[in-house]
C-alpha positions as CSV (number, residue, x, y, z in Angstrom):
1,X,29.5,79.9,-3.8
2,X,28.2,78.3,-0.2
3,X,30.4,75.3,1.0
4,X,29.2,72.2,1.6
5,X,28.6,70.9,4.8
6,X,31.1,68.2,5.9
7,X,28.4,66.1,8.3
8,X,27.4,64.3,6.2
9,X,30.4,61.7,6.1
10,X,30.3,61.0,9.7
11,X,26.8,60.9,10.2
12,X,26.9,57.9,7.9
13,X,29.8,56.4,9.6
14,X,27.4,56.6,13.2
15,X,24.7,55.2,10.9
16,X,26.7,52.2,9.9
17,X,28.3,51.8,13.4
18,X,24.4,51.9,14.8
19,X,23.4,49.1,12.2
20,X,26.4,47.0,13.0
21,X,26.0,47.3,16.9
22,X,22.4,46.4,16.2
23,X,22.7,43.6,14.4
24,X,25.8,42.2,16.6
25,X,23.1,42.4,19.6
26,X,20.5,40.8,18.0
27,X,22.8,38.2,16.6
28,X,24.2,37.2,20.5
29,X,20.7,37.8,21.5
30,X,19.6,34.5,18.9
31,X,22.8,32.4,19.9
32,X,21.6,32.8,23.6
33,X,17.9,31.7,22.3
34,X,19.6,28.6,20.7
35,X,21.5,28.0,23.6
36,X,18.8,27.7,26.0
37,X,16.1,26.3,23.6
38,X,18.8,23.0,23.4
39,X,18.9,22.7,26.6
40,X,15.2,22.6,27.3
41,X,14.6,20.4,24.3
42,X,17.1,18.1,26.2
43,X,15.3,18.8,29.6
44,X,11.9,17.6,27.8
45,X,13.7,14.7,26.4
46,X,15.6,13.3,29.8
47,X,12.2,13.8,31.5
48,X,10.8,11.3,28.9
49,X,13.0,9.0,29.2
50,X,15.6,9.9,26.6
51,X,19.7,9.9,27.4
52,X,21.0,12.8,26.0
53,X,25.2,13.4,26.6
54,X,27.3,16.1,25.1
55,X,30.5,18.2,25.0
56,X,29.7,22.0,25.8
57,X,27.9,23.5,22.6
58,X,29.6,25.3,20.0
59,X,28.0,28.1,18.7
60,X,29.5,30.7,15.6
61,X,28.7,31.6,12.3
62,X,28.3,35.5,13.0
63,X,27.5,37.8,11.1
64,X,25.1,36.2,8.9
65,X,24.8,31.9,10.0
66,X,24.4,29.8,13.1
67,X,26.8,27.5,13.4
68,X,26.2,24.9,15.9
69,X,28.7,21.8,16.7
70,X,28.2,18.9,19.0
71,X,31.4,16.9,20.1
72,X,30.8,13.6,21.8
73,X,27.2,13.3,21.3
74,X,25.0,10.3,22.1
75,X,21.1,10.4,22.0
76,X,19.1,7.2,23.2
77,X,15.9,6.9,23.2
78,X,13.8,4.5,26.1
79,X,13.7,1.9,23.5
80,X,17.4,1.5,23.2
81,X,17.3,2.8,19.5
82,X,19.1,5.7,19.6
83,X,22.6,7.6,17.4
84,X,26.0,8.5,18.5
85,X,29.0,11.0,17.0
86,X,32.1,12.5,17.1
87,X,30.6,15.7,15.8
88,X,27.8,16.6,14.5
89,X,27.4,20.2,13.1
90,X,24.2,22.1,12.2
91,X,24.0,25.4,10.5
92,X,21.2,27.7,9.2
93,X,20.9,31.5,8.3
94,X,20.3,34.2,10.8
95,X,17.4,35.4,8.9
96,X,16.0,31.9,8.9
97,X,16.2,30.0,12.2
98,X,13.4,27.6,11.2
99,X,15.6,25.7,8.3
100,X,18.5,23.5,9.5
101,X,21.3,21.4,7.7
102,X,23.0,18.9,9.6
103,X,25.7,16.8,9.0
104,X,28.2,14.4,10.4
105,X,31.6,15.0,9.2
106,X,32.7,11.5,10.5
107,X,31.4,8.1,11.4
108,X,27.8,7.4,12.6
109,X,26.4,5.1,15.0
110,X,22.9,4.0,15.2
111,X,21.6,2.3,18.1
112,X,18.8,-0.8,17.5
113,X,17.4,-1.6,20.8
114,X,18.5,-5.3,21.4
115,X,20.3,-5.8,18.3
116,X,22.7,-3.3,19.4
117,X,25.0,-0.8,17.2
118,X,26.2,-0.3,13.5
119,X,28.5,2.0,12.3
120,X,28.0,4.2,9.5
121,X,30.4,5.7,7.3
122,X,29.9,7.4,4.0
123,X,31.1,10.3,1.4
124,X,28.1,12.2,2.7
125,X,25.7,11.7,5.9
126,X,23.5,14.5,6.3
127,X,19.9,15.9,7.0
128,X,17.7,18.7,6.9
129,X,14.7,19.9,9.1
130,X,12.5,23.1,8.2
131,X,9.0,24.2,9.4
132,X,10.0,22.9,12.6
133,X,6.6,24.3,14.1
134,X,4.6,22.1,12.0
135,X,3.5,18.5,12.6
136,X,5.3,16.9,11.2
137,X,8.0,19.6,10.2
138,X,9.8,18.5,6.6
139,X,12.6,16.5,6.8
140,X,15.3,14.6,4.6
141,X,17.5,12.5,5.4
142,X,20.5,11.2,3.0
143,X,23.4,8.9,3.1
144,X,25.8,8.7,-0.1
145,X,27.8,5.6,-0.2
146,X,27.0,4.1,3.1
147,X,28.5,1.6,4.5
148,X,27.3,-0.4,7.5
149,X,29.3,-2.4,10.0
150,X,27.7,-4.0,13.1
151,X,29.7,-2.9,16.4
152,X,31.8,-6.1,18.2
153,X,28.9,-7.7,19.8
154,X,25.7,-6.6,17.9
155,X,23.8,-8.8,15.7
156,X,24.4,-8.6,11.8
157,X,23.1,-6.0,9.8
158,X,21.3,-7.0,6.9
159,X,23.3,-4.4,4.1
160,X,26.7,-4.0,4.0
161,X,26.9,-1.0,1.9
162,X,24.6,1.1,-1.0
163,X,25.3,3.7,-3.5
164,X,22.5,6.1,-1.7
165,X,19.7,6.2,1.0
166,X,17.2,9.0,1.2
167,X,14.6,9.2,3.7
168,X,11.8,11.9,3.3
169,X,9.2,13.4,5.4
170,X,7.7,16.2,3.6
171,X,3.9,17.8,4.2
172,X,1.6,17.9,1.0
173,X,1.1,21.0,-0.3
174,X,-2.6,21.6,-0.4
175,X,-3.5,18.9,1.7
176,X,-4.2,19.7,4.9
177,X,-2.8,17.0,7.7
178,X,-1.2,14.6,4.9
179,X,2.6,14.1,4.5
180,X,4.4,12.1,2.1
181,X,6.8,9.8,3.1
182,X,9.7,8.1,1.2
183,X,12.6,5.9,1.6
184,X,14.0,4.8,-1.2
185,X,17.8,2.8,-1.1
186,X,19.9,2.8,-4.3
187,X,22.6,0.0,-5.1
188,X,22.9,-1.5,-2.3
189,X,24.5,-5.0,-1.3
190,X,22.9,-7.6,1.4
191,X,25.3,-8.8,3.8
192,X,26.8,-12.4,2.5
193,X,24.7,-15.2,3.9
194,X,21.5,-12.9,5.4
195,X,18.1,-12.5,4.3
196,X,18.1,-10.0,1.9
197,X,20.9,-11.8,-0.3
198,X,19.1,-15.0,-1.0
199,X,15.5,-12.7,-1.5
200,X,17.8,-11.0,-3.8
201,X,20.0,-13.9,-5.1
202,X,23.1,-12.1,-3.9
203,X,22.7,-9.4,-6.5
204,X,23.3,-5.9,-5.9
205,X,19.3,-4.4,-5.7
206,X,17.2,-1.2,-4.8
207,X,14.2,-0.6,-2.6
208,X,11.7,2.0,-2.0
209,X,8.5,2.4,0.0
210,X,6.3,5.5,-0.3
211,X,3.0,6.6,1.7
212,X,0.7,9.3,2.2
213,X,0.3,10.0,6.0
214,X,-2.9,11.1,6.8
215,X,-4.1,12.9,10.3
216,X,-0.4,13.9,10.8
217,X,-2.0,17.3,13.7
218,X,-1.7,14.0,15.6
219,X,1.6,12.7,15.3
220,X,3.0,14.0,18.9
221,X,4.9,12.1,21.8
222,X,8.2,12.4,23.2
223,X,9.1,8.6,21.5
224,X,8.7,7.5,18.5
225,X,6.6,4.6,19.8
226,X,4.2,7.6,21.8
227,X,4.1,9.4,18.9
228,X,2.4,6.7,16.4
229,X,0.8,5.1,19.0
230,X,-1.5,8.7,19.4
231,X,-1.3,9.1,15.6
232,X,-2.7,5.7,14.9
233,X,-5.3,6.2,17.8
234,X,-6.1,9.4,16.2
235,X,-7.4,7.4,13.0
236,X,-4.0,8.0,11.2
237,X,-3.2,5.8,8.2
238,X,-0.9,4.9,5.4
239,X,-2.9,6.1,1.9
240,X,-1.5,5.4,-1.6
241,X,1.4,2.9,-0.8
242,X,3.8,1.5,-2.8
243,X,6.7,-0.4,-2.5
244,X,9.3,-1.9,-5.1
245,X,12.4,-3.9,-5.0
246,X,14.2,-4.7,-8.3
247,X,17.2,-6.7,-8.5
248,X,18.2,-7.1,-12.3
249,X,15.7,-7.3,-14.8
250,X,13.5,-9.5,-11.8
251,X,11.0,-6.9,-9.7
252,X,8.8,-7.6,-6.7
253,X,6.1,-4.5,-6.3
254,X,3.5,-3.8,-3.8
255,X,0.6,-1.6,-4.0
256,X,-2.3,-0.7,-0.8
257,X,-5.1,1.6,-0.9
258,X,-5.1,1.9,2.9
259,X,-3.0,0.4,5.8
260,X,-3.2,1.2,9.5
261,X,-2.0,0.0,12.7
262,X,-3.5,-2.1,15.6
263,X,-3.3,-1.4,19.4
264,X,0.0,-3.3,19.6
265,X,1.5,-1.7,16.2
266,X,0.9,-4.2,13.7
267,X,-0.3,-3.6,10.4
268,X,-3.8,-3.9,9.1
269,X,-5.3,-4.4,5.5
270,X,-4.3,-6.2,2.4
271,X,-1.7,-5.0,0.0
272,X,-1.2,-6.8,-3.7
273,X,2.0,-8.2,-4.6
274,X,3.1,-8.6,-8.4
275,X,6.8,-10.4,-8.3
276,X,8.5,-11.2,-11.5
277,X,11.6,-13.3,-12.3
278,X,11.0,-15.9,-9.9
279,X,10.0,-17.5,-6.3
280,X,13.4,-16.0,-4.5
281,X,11.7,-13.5,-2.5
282,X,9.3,-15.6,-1.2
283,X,11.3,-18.7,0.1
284,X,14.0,-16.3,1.3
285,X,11.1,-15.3,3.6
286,X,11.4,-18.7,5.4
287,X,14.4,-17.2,6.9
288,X,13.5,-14.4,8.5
289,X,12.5,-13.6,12.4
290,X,8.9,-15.0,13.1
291,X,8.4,-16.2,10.1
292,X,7.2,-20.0,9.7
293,X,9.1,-21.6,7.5
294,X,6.9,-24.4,6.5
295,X,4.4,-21.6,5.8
296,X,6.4,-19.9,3.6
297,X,7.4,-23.1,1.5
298,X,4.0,-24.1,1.0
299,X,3.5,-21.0,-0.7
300,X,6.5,-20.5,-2.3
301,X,5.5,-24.3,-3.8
302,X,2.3,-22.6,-5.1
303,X,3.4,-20.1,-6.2
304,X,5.8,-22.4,-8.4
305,X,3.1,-24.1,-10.0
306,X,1.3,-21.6,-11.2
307,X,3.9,-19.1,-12.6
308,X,6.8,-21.3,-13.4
309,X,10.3,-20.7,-11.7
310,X,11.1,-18.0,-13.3
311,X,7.7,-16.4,-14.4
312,X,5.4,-13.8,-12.3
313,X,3.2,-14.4,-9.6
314,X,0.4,-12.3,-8.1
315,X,-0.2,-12.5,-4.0
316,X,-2.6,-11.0,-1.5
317,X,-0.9,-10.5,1.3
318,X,-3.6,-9.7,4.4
319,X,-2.3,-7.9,7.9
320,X,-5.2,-9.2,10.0
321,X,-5.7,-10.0,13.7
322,X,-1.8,-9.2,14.2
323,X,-1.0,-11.7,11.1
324,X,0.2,-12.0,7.8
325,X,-1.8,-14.4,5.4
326,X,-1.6,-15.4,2.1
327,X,-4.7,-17.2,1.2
328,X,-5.0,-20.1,3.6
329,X,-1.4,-19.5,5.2
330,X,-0.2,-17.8,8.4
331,X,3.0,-16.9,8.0
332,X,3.8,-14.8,10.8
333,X,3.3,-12.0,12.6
334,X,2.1,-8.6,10.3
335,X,4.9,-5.7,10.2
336,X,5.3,-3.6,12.9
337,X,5.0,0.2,13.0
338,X,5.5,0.6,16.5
């Protein structure tokens, strides 16, 4: 009977040791890539304008992730709207460098320009960002229980806490150059005395606002401002909106076929209104920035008289010449995208 050859065995062992030492190289090889593409994502930034501040990068995960932790970061934009962490920790597989989860295990600051910083806190602050060579790549952003607290200094926040706030950016499928994007907040409670709590008659209420973004091969600056500035040059606009905020069994909703933006930002078209359960929402706008008070009770008076107090009222509102009419009334300046 011939014997069996005994090479076998450690030809498999060099075979496993060879697939090992490979992978381990290519593995350092992509943690060097990572390395240096942060740092010329940063260059890019600074160069624009951006602050960008840091501990030294932390980088594990082998054999199979990316793990990737950032102590003591702040990023600030040239607008002055900008975020700031203890940590924040992104991770993605080895075998799929172009989907990343990010989260913040503590507190979150977000800067807002002149109005300064509030803090965020939460069960669960985190993001995502995939097809990062797209434009715009998909991303989702989502706070569980938030809660927001102005920094010492800062003006007031208009929320002082929600059950949930997602934020989504997310290409159509089938539709070339259109995204859909969502934000949609859940439960959440106006800060005592603002705004929002007498649009809302101090109740707990939700919100959401959705779009199609159309021409989206054009969304591209290093701002935010840049970026829809050459989108909305570009003959980008927002398609299919909607927008509803409940509070109760009382519901103001808001529908546009097409809304773009001017040369300074503002927007431009009409959108319907439909609001039910009462006039709140409108004289609560007498109270916000720019808004002209007299112009918002005249027609919060009409809208009084021809729904009741508590019935439902339909509105045009028009975003024209850098305004926002209803019927005869200015009542301020149009929303700003940019």
């Amino acid at each position: 009977m011939a014997r069996r050859s005994g090479c076998g065995i450690p030809a498999l062992f060099v075979l496993i040791l060879l697939v090992i030492g490979g992978w381990s190289g290519y593995w350092w090889f992509l943690s060097n890539q990572i390395r240096n593409q942060l740092t010329a994502t940063e260059t890019r930034l600074e160069a624009a304008g951006w602050t960008i501040e840091h501990a030294e990068p932390e980088i594990a995960g082998y054999p199979f992730r990316f793990h990737l932790a950032l102590d003591e970061l702040t990023i600030t934009g040239p607008s002055g709207h900008g975020l700031r962490t203890a940590r924040l920790e992104a991770e993605a597989n080895a075998y799929q460098l172009n989907h990343w989860v990010f989260v913040v295990p503590g507190t979150l600051d977000l800067a807002r320009g002149s109005k300064g910083w509030v803090t965020v806190e939460g069960q669960a602050l985190r993001a995502s960002a995939s097809d990062l060579l797209n434009r715009p790549p998909r991303i989702v952003v989502e706070f569980n229980q938030p809660r927001f607290a102005p920094t010492e200094g800062s003006q007031p926040f208009p929320i002082a806490r929600a059950e949930r706030l997602v934020v989504n950016l997310i290409p159509r499928e089938g539709a070339e150059n259109q995204a859909g994007l969502l934000f949609d907040l859940t439960g959440a409670t106006p800060r005592s005395g603002g705004v929002l709590a007498e649009m809302s008659e101090n109740r707990v209420f939700n919100l959401s606002a959705e779009a199609v973004l159309t021409n989206t091969q054009t969304l591209s600056g290093p701002t935010w401002r840049q970026a829809l500035s050459t989108w909305s040059q570009g003959g980008g606009a927002l398609t299919e909106v909607r927008l509803e905020a409940t509070a109760g069994d009382d519901f103001a909703r808001g529908q546009s076929a097409n809304l773009t933006a001017d040369a300074n930002g503002r927007l431009q078209g009409s959108l319907e209104a439909h609001l039910k359960g009462g006039t709140a929402p409108l004289a609560g706008l007498a109270r916000a920035p720019g808004v002209d008070p007299r112009a918002a009770a005249a027609v919060t008076l009409g809208a009084q008289l021809t729904s009741g107090f508590r019935g439902e009222t339909n509105l045009t509102l028009n975003f024209t010449n850098g305004r926002t009419v209803i019927g005869p009334v200015s009542l301020g300046p149009a929303p700003r995208l940019f």
